[in-house]
C-alpha positions as CSV (number, residue, x, y, z in Angstrom):
1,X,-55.4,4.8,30.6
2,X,-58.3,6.9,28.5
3,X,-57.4,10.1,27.1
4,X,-59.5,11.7,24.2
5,X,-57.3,12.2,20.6
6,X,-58.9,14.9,18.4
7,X,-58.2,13.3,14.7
8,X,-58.0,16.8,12.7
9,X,-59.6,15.7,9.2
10,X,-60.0,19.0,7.8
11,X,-59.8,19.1,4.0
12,X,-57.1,21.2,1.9
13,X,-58.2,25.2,2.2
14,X,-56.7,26.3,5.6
15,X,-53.0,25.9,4.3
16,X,-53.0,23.9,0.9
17,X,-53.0,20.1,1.8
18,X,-54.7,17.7,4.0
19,X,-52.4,16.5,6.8
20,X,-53.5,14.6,10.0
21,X,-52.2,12.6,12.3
22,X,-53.8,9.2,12.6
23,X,-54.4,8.1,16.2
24,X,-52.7,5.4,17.5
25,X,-55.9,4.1,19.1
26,X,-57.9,3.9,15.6
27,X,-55.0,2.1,13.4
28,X,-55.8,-0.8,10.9
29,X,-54.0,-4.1,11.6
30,X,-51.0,-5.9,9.5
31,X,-51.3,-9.4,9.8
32,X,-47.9,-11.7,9.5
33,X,-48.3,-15.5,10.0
34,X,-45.2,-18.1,10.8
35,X,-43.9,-20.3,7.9
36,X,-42.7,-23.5,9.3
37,X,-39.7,-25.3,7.6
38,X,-39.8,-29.2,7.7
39,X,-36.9,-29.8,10.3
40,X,-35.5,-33.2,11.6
41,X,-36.6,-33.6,15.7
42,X,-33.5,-33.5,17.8
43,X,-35.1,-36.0,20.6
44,X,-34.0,-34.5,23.9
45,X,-34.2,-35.5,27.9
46,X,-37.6,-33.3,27.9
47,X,-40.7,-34.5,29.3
48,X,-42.6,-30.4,28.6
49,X,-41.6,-27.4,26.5
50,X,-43.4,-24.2,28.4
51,X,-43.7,-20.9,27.0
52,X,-43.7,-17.6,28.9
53,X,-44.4,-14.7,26.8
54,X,-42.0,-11.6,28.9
55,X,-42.6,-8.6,26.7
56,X,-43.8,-4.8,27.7
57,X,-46.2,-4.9,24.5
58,X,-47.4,-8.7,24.0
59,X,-50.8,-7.2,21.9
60,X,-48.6,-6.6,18.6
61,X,-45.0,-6.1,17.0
62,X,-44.5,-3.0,16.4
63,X,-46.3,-0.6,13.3
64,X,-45.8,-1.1,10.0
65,X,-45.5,1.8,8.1
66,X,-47.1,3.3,4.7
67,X,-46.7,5.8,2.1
68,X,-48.8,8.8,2.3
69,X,-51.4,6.7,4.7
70,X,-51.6,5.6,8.6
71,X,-49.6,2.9,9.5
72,X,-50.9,-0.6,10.9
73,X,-50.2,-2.5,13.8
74,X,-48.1,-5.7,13.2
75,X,-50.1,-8.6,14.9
76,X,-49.9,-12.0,14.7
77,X,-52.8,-14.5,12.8
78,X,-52.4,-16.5,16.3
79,X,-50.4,-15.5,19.8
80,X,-47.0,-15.0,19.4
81,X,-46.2,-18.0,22.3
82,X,-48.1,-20.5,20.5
83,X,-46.1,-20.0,17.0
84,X,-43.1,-20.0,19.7
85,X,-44.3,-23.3,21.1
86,X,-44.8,-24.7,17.9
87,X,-41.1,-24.2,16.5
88,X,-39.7,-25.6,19.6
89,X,-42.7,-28.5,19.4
90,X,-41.6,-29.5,16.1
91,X,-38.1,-29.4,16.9
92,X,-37.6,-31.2,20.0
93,X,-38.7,-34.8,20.4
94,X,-40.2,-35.4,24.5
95,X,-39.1,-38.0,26.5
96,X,-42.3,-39.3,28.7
97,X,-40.0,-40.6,31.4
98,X,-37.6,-37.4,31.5
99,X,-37.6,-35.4,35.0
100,X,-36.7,-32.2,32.7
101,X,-38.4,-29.6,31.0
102,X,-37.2,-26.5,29.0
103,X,-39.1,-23.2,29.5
104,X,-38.3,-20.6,27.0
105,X,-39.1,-16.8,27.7
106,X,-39.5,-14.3,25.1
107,X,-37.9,-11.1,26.3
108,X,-38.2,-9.1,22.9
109,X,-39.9,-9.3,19.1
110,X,-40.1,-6.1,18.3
111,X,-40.6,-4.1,14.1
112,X,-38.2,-1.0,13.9
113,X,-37.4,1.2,11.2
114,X,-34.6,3.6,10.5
115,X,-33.2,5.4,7.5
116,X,-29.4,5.2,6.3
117,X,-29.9,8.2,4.1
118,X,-32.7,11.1,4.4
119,X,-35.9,11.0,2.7
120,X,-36.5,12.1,-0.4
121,X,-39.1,11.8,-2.9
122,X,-37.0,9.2,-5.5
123,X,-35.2,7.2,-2.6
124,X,-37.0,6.6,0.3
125,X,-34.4,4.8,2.4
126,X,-35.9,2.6,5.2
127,X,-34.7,-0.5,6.6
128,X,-37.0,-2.4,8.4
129,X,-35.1,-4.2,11.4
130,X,-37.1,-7.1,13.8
131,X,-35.0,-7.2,17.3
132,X,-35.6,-10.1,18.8
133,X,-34.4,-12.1,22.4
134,X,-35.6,-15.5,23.3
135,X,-34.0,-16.9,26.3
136,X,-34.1,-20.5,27.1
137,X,-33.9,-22.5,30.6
138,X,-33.8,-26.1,31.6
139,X,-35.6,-27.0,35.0
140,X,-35.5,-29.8,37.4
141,X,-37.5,-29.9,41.1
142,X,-36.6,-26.4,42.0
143,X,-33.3,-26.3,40.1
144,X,-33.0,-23.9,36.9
145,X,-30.3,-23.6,34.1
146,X,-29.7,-21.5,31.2
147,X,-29.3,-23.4,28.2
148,X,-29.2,-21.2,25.6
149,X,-30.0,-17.3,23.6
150,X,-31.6,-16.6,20.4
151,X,-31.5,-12.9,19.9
152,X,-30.0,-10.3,17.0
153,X,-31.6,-8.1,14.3
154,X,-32.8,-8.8,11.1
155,X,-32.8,-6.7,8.7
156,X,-34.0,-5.9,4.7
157,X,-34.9,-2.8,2.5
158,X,-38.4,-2.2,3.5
159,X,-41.5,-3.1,1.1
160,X,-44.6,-2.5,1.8
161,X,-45.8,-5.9,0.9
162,X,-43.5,-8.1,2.0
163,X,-41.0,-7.1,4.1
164,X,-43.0,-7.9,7.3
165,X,-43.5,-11.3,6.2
166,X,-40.3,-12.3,4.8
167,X,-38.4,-10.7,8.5
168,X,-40.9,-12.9,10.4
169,X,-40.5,-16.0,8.8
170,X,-36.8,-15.2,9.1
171,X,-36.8,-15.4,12.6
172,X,-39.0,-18.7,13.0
173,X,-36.3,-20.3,10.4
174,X,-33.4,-19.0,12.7
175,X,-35.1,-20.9,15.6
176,X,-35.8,-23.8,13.7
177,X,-33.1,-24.6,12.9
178,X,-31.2,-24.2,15.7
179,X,-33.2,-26.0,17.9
180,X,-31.3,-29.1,16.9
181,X,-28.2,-27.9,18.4
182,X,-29.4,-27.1,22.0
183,X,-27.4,-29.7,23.8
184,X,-29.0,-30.5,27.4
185,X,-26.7,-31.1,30.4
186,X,-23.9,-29.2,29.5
187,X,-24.5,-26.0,31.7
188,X,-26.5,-28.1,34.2
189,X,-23.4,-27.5,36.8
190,X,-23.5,-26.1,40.5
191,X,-22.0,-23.4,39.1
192,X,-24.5,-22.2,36.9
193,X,-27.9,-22.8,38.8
194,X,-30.4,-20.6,39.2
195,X,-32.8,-21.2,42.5
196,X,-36.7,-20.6,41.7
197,X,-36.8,-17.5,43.1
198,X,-34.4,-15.8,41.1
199,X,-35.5,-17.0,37.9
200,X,-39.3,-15.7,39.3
201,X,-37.4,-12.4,39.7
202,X,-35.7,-12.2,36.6
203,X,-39.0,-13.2,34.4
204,X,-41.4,-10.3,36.5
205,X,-38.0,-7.8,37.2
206,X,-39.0,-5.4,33.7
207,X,-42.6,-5.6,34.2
208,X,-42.5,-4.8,38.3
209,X,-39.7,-1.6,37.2
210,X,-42.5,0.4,35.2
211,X,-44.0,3.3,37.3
212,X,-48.0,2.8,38.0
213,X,-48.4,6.4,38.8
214,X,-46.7,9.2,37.0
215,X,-45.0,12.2,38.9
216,X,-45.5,15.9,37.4
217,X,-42.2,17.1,36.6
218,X,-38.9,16.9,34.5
219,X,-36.6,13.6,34.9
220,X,-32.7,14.1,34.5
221,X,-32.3,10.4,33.9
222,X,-34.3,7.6,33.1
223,X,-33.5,5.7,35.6
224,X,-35.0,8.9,37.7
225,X,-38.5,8.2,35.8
226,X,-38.2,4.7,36.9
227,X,-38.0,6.0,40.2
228,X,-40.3,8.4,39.8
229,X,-38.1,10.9,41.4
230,X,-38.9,14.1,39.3
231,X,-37.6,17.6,39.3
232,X,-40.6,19.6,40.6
233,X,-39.0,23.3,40.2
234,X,-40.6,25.5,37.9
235,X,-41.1,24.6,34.7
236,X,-40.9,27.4,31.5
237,X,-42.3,25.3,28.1
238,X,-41.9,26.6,24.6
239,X,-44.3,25.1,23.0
240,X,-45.0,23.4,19.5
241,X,-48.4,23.5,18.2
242,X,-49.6,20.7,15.5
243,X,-50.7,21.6,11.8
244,X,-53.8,23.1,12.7
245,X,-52.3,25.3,16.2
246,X,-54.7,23.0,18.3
247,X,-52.6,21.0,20.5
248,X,-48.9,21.5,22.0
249,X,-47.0,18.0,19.8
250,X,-43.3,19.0,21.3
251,X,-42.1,21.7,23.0
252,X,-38.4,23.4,24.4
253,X,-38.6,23.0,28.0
254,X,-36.3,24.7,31.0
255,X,-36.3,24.4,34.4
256,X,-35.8,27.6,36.8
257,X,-33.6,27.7,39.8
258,X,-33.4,30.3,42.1
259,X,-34.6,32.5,39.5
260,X,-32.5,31.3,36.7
261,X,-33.6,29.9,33.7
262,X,-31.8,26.3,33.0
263,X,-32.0,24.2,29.8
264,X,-33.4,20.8,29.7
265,X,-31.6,20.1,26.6
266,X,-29.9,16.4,28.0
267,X,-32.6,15.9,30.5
268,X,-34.0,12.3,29.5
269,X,-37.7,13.8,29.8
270,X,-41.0,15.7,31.1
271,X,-44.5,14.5,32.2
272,X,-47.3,17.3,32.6
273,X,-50.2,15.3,34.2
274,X,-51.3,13.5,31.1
275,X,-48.1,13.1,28.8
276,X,-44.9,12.8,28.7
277,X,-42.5,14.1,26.4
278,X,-39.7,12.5,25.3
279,X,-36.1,14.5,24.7
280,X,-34.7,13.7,21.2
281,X,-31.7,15.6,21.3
282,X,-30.9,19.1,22.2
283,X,-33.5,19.6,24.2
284,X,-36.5,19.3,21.6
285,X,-38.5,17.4,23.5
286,X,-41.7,15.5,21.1
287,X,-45.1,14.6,22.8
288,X,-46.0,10.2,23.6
289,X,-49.9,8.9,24.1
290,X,-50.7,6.9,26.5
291,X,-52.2,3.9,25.0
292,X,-53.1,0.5,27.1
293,X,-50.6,1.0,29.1
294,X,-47.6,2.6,26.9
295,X,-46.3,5.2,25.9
296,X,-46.6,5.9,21.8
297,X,-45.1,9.0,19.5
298,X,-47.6,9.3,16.9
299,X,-46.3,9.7,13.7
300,X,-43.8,12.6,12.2
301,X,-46.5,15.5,10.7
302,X,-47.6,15.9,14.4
303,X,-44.9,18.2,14.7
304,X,-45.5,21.7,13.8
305,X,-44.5,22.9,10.1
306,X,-44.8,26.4,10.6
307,X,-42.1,27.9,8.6
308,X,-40.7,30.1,11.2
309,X,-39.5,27.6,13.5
310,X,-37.6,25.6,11.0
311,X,-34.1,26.6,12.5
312,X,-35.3,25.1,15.8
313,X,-37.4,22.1,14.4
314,X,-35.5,21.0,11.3
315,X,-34.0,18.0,12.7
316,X,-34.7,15.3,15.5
317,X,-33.1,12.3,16.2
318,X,-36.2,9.8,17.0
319,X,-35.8,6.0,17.3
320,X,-32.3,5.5,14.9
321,X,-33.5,7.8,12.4
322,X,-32.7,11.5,11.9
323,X,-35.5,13.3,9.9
324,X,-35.9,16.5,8.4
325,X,-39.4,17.4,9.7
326,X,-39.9,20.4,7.9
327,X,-39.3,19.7,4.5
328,X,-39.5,16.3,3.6
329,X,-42.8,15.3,5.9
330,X,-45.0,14.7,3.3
331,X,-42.4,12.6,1.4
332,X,-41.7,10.2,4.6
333,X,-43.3,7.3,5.4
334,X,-45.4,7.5,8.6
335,X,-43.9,6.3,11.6
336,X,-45.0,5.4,14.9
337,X,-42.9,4.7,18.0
338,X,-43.4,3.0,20.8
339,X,-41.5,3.6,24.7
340,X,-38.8,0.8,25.4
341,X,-39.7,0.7,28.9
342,X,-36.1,-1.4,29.2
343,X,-33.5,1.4,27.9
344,X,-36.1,4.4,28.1
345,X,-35.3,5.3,24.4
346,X,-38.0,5.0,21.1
347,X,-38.5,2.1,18.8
């Protein structure tokens, strides 16, 4: 989906400071690589290991944030399947002769950050946090099985220069070693088996659920932008200009029925043709891109700092992470969030 971003790079003069917001399409890149332990094989009934790679955003993990800069995209040196494929390689010795094979799907890998405490300029209290899910299946003729669940959160005080790293290689150790414990046959019973078709549905489900085509309106529910079934009454926007009073980066919104004005303020969101905005609480509703397919907020000092709407603006609740936009922006890191296209919330 194209849409044009106007980068404001203006220098300090207008109102003391240079502040942008970087665009989401024009971000540097974080590279993390996998770390391999030396593991002993557990030699299993497994003639293939395949690897299906299930997630919304399979291009990167997430953003890694900086200090007074843009952040980065997390990617991987090499595909995130093949490092999978690797682990379970290394761990699993194949039997030739075996009429079994495992396929593991990833469902989630996924960099999120969130504060404990509020900024400030001393303490600047993020944890970084790697959700992940890896599901794994065995499968014989037309006959599937689950055989096991890898999935939790990791988490450590964020550093710029490691933190990324050290979560990662956290999370091929975890599956390293506990590969050797997968034990095959035990939940190979009637009552347990999946038929092809199901597991087909289950695998394409998420991906199938996201909307090609975006209705104009305001959704109560997200489940209702799922569906795409949108209020369509009239719409009354307050809206919240950027730095510079260029574009509209969040707005109030109310719906009017039968002449009466109606707050949107636990209404799950709004789309006006191009993007959609995203309630964080109360009603304050902040403004997503669309970006190859997704949905992305794009960083914190997007919001307007215009002094007189600090009682309206001062706080928003935005992935786990409550922020005080107005006066600690410029002390924050810079955050972006993505859409969760499975619980419709940010991460």
């Amino acid at each position: 989906m194209l849409f044009l971003f106007l980068l404001p790079i203006l220098s300090a003069g207008q109102r003391g400071g240079l502040i942008f917001t970087p665009s989401p399409q024009l971000l540097q890149t974080h590279f993390v690589s996998a770390n391999y332990l030396t593991v002993e094989k557990n030699n299993l009934p497994v003639y293939r290991i395949e690897i299906i790679d299930n997630r919304f955003d399979t291009y990167k993990l997430g953003f890694h944030p900086e200090y007074k800069r843009a952040p980065r995209e997390i990617r991987m040196t090499e595909p995130l399947a093949e490092i999978v494929k690797k682990v379970f390689s290394n761990g699993i010795g194949l039997d030739e002769k075996s009429d079994r094979k495992i396929i593991v799907v990833i469902q989630d890998c996924w960099f999120t950050y969130h504060a404990e405490n509020r900024y400030n300029v001393l303490k600047k209290n993020l944890i970084a946090e790697l959700q992940y899910k890896i599901e794994c299946f065995t499968n014989r003729d037309t006959s599937f099985y689950p055989l096991k669940r890898f999935s939790g959160n990791i988490q450590l005080p964020y550093n710029e220069d490691l933190t990324s790293q050290q979560i990662f290689d956290s999370l091929v150790h975890t599956l390293q070693l506990e590969i050797p414990k997968l034990k095959i046959g035990d939940r190979e019973t009637a009552k347990s088996l999946i038929n092809e078709n199901r597991l087909d549905n289950y695998i394409t489900q998420k991906r199938s659920s996201i909307p090609r085509r975006y209705a104009y309106g305001v959704y109560v529910s997200y489940d209702d932008f799922l569906n795409q079934n949108a209020i369509q009454d009239s719409i009354d926007i307050i809206p919240y200009k950027d730095y510079y009073e260029r574009d509209i980066v969040a707005a109030h919104i109310n719906i009017i029925k039968n002449g009466l004005v109606e707050p949107c303020t636990k209404y799950w969101g709004y789309y006006n043709g191009r993007y959609l905005f995203y309630n964080t609480g109360n009603g304050y509703f902040v403004r997503l891109f669309p970006v190859g397919g997704q949905f992305v907020f794009a960083d914190l000092q997007q919001v307007a700092l215009n002094s007189k709407k600090k009682s309206i603006t001062s706080e928003a609740l935005i992935g786990k992470t409550t922020y005080d936009i107005i006066r600690d922006y410029g002390k924050a890191f810079h955050l972006f969030f993505q859409l969760n296209f499975e619980d419709g919330k940010l991460y």
